[in-house]
Wavefront OBJ file of the C-alpha trace (Angstrom):
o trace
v 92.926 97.615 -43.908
v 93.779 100.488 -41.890
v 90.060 101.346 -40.895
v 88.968 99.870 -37.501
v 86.480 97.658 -38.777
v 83.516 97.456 -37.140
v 80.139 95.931 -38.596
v 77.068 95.330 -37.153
v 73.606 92.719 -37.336
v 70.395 94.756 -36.815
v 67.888 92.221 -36.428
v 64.235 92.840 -35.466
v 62.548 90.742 -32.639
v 59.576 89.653 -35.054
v 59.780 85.865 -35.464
v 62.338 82.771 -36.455
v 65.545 83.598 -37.888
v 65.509 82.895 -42.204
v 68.857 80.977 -42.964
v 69.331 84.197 -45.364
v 69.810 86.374 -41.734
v 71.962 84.222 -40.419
v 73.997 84.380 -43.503
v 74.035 88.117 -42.922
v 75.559 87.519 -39.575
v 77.710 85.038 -40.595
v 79.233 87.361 -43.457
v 79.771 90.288 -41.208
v 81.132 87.650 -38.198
v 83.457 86.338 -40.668
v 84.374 89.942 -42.406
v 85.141 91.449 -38.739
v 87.301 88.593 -37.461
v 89.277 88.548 -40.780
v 90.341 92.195 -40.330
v 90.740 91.655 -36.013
v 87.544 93.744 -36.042
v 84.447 93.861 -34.235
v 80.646 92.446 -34.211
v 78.223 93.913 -32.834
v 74.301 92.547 -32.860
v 72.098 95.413 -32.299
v 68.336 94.630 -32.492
v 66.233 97.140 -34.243
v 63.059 97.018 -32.215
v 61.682 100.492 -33.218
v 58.049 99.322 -34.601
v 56.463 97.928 -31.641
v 53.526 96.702 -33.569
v 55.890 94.220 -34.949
v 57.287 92.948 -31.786
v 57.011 89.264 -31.068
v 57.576 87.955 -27.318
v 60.553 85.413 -27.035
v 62.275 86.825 -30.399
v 64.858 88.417 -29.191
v 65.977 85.655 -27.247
v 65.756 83.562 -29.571
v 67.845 85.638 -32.470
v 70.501 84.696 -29.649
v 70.045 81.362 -28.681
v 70.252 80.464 -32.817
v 73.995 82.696 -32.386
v 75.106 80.770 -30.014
v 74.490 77.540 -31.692
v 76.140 78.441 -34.431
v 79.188 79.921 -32.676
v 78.987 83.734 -34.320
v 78.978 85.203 -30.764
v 79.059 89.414 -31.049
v 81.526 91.516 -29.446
v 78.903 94.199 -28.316
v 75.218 93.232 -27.580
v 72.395 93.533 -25.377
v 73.629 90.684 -23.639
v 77.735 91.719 -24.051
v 78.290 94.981 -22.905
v 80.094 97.675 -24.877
v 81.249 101.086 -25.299
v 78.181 102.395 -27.089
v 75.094 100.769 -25.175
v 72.199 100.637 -25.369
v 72.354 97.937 -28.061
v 68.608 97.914 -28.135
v 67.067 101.343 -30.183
v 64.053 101.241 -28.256
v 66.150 101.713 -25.426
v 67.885 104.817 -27.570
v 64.470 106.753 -28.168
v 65.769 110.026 -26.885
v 68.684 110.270 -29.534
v 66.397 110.182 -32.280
v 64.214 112.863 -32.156
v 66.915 115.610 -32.109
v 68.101 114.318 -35.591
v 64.868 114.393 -37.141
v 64.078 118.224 -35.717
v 67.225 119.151 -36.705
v 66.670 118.001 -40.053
v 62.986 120.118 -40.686
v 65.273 123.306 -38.649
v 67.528 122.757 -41.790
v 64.561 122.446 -44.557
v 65.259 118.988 -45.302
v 62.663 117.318 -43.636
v 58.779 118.370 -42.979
v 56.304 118.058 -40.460
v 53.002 115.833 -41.625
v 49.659 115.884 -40.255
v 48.083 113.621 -42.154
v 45.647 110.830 -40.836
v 45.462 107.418 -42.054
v 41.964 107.609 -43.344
v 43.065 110.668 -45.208
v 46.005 108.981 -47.040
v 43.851 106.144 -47.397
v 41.729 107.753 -49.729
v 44.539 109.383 -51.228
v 45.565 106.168 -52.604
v 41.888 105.657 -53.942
v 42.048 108.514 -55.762
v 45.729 108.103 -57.322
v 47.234 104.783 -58.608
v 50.421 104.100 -57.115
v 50.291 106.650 -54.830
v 53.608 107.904 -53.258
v 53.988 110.797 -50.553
v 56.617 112.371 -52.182
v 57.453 115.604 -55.077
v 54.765 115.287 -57.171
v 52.537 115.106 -54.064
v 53.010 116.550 -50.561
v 51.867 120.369 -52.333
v 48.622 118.905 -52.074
v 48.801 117.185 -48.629
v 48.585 118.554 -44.877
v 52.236 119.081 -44.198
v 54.521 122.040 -42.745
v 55.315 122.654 -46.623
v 51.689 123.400 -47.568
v 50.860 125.310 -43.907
v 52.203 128.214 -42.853
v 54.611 128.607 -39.674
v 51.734 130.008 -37.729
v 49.350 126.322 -38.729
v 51.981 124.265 -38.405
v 52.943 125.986 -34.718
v 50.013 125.282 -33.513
v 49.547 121.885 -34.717
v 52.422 120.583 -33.422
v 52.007 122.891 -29.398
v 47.913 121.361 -29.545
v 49.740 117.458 -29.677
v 48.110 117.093 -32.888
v 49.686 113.500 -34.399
v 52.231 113.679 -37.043
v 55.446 112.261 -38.466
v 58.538 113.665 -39.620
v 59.233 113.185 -43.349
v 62.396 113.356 -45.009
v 62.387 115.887 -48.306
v 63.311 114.456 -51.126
v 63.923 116.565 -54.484
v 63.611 115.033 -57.799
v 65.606 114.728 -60.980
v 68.827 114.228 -58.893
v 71.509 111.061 -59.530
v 72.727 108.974 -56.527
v 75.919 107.266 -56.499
v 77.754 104.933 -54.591
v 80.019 102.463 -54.878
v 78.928 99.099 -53.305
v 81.930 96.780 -52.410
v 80.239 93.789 -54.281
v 78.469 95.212 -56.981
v 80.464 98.184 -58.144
v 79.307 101.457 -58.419
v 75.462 102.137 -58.421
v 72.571 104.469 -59.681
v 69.628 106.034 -58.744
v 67.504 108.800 -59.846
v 65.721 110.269 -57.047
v 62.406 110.731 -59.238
v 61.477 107.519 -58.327
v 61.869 107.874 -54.316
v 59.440 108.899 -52.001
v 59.620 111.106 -48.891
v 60.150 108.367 -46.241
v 58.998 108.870 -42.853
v 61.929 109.333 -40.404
v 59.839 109.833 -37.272
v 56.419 108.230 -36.360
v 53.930 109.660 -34.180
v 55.115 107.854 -31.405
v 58.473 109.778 -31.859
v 59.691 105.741 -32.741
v 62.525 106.364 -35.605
v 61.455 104.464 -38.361
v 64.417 102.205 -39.876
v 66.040 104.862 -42.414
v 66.400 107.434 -39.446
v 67.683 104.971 -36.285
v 70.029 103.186 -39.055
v 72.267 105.803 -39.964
v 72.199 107.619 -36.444
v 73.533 104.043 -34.609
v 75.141 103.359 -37.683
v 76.849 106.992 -36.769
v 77.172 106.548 -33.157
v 78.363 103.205 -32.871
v 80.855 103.851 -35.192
v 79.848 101.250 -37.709
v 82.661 101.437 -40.853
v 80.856 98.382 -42.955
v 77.132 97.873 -43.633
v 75.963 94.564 -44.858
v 72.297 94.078 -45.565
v 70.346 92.021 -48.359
v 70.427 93.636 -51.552
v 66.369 93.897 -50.670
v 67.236 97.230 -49.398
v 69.098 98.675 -52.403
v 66.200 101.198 -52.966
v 66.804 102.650 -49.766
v 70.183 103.538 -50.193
v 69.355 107.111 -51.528
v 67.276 108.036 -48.610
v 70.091 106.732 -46.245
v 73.061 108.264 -48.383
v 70.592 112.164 -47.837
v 70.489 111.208 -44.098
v 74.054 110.812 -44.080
v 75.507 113.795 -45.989
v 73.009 116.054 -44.216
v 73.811 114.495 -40.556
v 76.755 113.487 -40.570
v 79.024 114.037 -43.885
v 79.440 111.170 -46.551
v 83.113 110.750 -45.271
v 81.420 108.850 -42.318
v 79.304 106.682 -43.715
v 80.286 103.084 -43.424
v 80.959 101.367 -46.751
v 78.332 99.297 -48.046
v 77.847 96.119 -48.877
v 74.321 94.487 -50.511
v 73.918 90.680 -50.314
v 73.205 88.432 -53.078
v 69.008 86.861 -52.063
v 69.178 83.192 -51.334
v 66.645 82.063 -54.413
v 64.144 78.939 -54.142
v 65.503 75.767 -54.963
v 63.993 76.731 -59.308
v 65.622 80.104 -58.953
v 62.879 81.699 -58.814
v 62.265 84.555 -56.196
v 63.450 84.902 -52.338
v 63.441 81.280 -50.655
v 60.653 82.021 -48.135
v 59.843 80.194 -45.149
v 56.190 78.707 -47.278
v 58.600 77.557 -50.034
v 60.301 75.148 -46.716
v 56.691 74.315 -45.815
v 55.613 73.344 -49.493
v 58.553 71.652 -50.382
v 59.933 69.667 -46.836
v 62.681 71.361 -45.615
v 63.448 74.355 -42.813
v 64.364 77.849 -43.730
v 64.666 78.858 -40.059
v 68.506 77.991 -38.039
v 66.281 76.791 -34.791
v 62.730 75.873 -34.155
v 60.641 78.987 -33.662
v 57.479 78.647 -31.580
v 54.771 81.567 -32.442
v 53.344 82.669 -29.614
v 50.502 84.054 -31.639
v 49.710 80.897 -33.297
v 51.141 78.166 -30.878
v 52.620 76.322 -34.036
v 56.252 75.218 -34.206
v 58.271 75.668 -37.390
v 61.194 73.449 -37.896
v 64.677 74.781 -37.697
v 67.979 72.562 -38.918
v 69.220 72.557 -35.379
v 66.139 70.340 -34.428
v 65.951 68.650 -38.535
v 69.680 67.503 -37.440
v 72.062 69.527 -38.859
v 75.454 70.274 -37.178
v 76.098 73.725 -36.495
v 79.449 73.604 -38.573
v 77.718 72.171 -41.465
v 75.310 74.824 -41.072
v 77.689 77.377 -41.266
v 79.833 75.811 -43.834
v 76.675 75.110 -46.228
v 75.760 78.973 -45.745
v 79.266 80.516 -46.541
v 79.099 78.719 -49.861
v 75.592 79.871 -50.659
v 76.881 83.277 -52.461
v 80.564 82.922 -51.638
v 83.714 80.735 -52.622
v 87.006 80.516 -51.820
v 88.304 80.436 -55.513
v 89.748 76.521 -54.829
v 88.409 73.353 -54.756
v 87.591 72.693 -51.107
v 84.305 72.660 -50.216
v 84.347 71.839 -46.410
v 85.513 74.784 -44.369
v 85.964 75.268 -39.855
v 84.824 78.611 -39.151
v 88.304 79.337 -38.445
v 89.433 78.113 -42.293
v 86.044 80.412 -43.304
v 87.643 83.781 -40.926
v 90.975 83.303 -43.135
v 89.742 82.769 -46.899
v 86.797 85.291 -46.731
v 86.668 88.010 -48.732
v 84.072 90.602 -50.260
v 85.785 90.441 -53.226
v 84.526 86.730 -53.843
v 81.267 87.177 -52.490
v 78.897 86.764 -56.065
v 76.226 89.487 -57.135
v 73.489 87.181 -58.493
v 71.321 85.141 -56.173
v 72.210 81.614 -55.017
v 69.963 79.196 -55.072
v 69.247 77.258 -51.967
v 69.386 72.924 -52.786
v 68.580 70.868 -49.590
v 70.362 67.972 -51.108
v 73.502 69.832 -50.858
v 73.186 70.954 -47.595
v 72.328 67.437 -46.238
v 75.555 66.605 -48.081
v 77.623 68.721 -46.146
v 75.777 67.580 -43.093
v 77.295 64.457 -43.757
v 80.427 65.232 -44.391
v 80.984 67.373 -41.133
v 79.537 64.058 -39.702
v 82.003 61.764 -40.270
v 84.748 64.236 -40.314
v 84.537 64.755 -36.455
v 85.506 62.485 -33.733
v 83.134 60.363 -32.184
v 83.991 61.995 -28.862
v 82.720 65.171 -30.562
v 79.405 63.851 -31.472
v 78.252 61.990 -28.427
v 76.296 64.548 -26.849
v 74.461 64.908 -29.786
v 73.859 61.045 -30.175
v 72.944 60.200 -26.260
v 70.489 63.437 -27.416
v 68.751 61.735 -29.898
v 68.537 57.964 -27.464
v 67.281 59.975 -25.146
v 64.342 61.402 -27.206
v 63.481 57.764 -27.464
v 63.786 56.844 -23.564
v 66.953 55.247 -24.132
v 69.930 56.490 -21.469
v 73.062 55.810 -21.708
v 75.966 55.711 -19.317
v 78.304 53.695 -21.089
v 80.232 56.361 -22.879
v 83.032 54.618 -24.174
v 80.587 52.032 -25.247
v 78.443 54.450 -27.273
v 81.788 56.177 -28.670
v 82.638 52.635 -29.911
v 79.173 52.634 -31.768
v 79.617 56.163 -33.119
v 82.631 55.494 -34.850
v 81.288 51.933 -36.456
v 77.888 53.844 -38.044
v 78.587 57.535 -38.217
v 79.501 57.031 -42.376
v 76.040 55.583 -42.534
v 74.686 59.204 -40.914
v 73.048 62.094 -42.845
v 71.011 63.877 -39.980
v 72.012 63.828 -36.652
v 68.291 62.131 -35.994
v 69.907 59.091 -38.356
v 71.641 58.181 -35.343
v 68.768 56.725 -33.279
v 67.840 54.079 -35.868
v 71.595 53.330 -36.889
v 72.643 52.745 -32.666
v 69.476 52.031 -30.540
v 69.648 48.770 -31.512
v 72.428 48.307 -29.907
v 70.748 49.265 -26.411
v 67.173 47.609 -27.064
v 66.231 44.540 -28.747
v 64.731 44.861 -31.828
v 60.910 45.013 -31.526
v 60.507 44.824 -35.381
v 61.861 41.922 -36.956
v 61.890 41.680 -41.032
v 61.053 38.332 -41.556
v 59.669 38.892 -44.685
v 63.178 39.381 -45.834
v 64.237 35.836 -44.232
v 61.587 33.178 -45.203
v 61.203 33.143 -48.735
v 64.426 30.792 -48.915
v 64.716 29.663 -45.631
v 65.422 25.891 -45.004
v 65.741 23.357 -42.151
v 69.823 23.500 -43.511
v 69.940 26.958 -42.074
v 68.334 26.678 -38.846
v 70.677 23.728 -38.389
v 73.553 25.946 -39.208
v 72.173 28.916 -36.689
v 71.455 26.063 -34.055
v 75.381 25.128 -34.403
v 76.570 28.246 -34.753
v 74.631 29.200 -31.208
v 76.502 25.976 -29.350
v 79.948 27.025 -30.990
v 79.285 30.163 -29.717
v 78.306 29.474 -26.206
v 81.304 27.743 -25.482
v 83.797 30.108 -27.139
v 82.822 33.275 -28.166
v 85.685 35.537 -29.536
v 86.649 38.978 -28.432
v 86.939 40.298 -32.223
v 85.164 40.610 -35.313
v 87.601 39.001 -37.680
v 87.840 36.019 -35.280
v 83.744 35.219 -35.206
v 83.580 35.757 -38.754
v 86.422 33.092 -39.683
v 84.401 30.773 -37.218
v 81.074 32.095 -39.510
v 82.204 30.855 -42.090
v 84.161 27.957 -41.589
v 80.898 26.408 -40.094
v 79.696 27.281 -43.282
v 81.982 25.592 -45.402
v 81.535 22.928 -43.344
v 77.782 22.671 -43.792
v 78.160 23.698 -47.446
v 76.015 26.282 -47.397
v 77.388 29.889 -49.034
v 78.143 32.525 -46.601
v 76.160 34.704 -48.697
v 73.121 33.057 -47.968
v 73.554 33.523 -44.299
v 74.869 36.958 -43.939
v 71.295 39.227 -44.088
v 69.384 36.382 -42.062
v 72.121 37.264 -39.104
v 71.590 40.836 -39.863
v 67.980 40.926 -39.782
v 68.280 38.649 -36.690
v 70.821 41.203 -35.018
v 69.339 43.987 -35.864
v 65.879 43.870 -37.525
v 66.457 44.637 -40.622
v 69.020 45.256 -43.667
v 71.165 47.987 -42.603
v 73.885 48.533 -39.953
v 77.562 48.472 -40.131
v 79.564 45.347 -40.317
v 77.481 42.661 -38.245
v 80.469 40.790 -36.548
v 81.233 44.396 -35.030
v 77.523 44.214 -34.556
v 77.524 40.699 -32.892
v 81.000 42.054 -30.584
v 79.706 44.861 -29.081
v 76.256 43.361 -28.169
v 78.326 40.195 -26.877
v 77.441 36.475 -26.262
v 74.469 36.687 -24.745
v 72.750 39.082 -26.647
v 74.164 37.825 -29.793
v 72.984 34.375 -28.967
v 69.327 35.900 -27.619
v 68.712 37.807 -31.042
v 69.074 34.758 -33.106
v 67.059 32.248 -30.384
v 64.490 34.985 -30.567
v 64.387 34.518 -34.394
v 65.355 30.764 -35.085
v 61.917 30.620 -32.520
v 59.974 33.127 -34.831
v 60.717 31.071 -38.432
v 59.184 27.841 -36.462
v 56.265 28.956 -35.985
l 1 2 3 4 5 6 7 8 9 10 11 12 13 14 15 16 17 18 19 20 21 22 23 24 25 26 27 28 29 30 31 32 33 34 35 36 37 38 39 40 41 42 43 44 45 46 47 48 49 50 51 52 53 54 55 56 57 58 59 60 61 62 63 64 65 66 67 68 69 70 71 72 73 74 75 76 77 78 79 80 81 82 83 84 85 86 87 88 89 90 91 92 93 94 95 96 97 98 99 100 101 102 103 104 105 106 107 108 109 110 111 112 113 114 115 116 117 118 119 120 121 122 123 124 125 126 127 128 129 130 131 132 133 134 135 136 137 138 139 140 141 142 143 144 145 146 147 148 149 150 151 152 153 154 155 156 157 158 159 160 161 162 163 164 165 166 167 168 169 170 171 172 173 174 175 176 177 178 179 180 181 182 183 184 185 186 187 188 189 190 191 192 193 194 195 196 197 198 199 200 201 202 203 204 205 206 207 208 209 210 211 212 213 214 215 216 217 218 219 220 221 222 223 224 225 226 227 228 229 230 231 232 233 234 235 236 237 238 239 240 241 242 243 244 245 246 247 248 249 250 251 252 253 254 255 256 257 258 259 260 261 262 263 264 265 266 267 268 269 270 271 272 273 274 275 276 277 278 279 280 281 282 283 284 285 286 287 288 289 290 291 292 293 294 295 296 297 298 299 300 301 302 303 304 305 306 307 308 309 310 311 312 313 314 315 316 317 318 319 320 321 322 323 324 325 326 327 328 329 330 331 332 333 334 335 336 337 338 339 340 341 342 343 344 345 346 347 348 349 350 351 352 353 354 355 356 357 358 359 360 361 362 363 364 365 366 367 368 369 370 371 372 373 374 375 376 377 378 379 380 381 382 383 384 385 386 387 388 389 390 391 392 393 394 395 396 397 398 399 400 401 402 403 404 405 406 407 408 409 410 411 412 413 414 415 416 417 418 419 420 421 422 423 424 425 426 427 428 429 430 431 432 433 434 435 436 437 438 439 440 441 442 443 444 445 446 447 448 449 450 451 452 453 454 455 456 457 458 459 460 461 462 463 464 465 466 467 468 469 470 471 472 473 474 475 476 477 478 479 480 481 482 483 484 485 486 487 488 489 490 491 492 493 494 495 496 497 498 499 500 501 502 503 504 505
């Protein structure tokens, strides 16, 4: 690709990031570095009646975590700052004057009780062809009227002029070539009475400026593309517009519509990357970060909601994901979004990665339940023996505090319905045999398990879950002479005291 490719995020700072925007970034992340390109995160913070306090920092904080750090940002400086468009006010205004110098876009004077009753009057109602002759515009006042409207400060936007009965074309790198007939589209407002840009305007311009040569977006804003493909062939020439690129939705688990953060609320799971505290409301939505996902299968799960590689492997580094991707493989219909699956790479990524590599994350989740560790080696050791038993990163707290806290809970339910004075005699044994030699390995204090066993005639079987339950508190855990080694003699021999005293009673 000879191009200089350069693509760019254009979030706006008005709550938690949907997993579908971080796909976004994630495509254009992976699309730049494939072509040794550029990313650039540019928030579009233009309607200030949308802004939410803490959002933008947030949109970064959930990049981080996932590793899809831009090139050029508000917070990484660049050749074409500001990155933020409030910050770019000035530049707008020109473009949109410019535009009503040439005829192509119109001063309106409207008010919003007046178009309010407009759409009382007319079903549907659009501001558009078949309307603005009968509407208080610079089309329907004369130079004079509109002269003074504008020189006495009198409110109004700048609307671009669309003509009807014309066909729109362009070809869209995933779906092919597309249609429109400009009957259907209104005049969009370009320029608010704030002299704000509105989206359509401050898109193309930075889009322009910033030298942007690919445009991903969700194919949500398909019906826009004719009033940004006018803005750039009167602006700017169609020979600069980037090349486009609309995104498959990510559906609802049925198939049925855009997942939506109420479809994660109704049905258990997050839509958001990180938890997202509204400062409006107080409340705290759950993001996979904080459900226990690992950023890599987080990313992973999300390139292969819309995309695949064309082979059989499933589980994909970001690096493997920056040298398979391609548009070309990226699908046109929605993908819908299955939690299942996504847990499932969640464990895979698990126990794919060193122990070493998850300990942070594990002395994380002890730590939530007051339970600090220093011992890292000894905590590595414990990694590596349960991490195939871990889904969520939260799994780890039941599957290793044990190790660091006697049981408090103690399934004896699961003990006494065939429990016998034979076994306590074997567990009273066992404890003696043990205090005088206790082995340094798990094979060797399972041979002496069970050779007491044969001795006592009395099938290992029968003896294996009452040690784990006594170990550990209940049935689950990884093998429970690795158990018995790491906690050691004493505790080993403490656990089962503390039970063998609990079945007497």
């Amino acid at each position: 690709m000879s191009q200089n490719v350069r693509v760019r995020f254009a979030p706006s700072p008005t709550g938690g990031l949907h997993l579908g925007g971080v796909r976004t970034v994630l495509y254009n992340y992976l699309f730049a570095k494939h072509h040794n390109g550029k990313f650039i995160v540019r928030i579009e913070d233009t309607d200030q009646t949308r802004f939410v306090e803490g959002a933008e920092a947030y949109i970064f904080k959930t990049l981080e975590w996932c590793g899809l750090q831009p090139d050029e940002s508000p917070l990484h400086s660049g050749p074409f700052e500001p990155y933020r468009q409030s910050e770019r006010k000035p530049s707008y205004k020109k473009y949109a004057e410019e535009l009503v110098s040439k005829g192509l876009a119109y001063y309106a004077f409207d008010t919003a009780e007046e178009l309010e009753q407009k759409r009382k009057e007319i079903p549907n109602f659009q501001y558009g062809h078949a309307t603005r002759g009968s509407l208080k515009n610079s089309l329907t006042l004369s130079k004079e009227e509109t002269d003074q409207l504008v020189n006495s400060k009198t409110p109004y936007v700048i609307r671009i002029k669309i003509e009807p009965h014309q066909e729109i074309k362009f070809n869209d790198l995933i779906r092919g070539e597309v249609c429109f007939d400009t009957t259907q589209v209104d005049d969009k407002v370009l320029l608010k009475a704030d002299e704000m840009p509105t989206y359509h305007l401050a898109v193309v311009v930075d889009d322009y400026l910033m030298q942007i040569s690919h445009a991903f977006r969700g194919e949500e804003w398909l019906p826009s593309a004719p009033v940004h493909i006018f803005l750039w062939q009167y602006l700017f020439g169609l020979d600069k517009m980037p090349q486009w690129a609309h995104l498959p939705l990510i559906l609802k688990p049925d198939g049925h519509g855009k997942l939506s953060k109420r479809d994660g609320d109704r049905l258990g799971f997050p839509v958001f990357a990180m938890d997202w505290l509204d400062p409006k409301t107080n409340e705290t939505t759950q993001g996979f970060k904080e459900k226990g996902f690992l950023p890599q299968a987080f990313i992973n799960m999300l390139a292969m909601l819309g995309w695949n590689s064309g082979i059989e492997q499933e589980i994909f580094s970001l690096e493997e994901l920056v040298d398979k991707f391609s548009l070309e493989r990226v699908h046109k219909a929605g993908a819908k979004f299955d939690f299942e699956k996504a847990k499932w790479y969640n464990h895979e990524w698990i126990k794919k990665l060193d122990a070493s590599t998850l300990l942070l994350d594990v002395k994380n989740q002890l730590s939530s339940a007051n339970i600090n560790i220093e011992d890292d080696e000894k905590l590595t050791t414990i990694i590596t023996l349960v991490k195939d038993r871990c889904t969520l990163l939260t799994d780890f707290l039941d599957q290793t505090k044990y190790f660091f806290k006697t049981p408090e809970n103690i399934d004896l339910t699961a003990i006494q319905p065939k429990w016998d004075e034979k076994k306590t005699t074997f567990f009273r044994q066992i404890i003696a045999q043990w205090h005088n030699n206790f082995s340094s390995t798990a094979v060797e204090l399972e041979q002496e398990f069970k050779a007491l066993a044969t001795t006592q005639e009395i099938k290992v079987g029968e003896l294996m879950m009452p040690l784990r339950i006594m170990l550990v508190g209940g049935k689950f855990g990884p093998g429970v002479f690795d158990i018995a080694t790491i906690l050691g003699k004493d505790e080993t021999i403490a656990r089962i005291e503390n039970v063998l005293t609990l079945l007497s009673k």
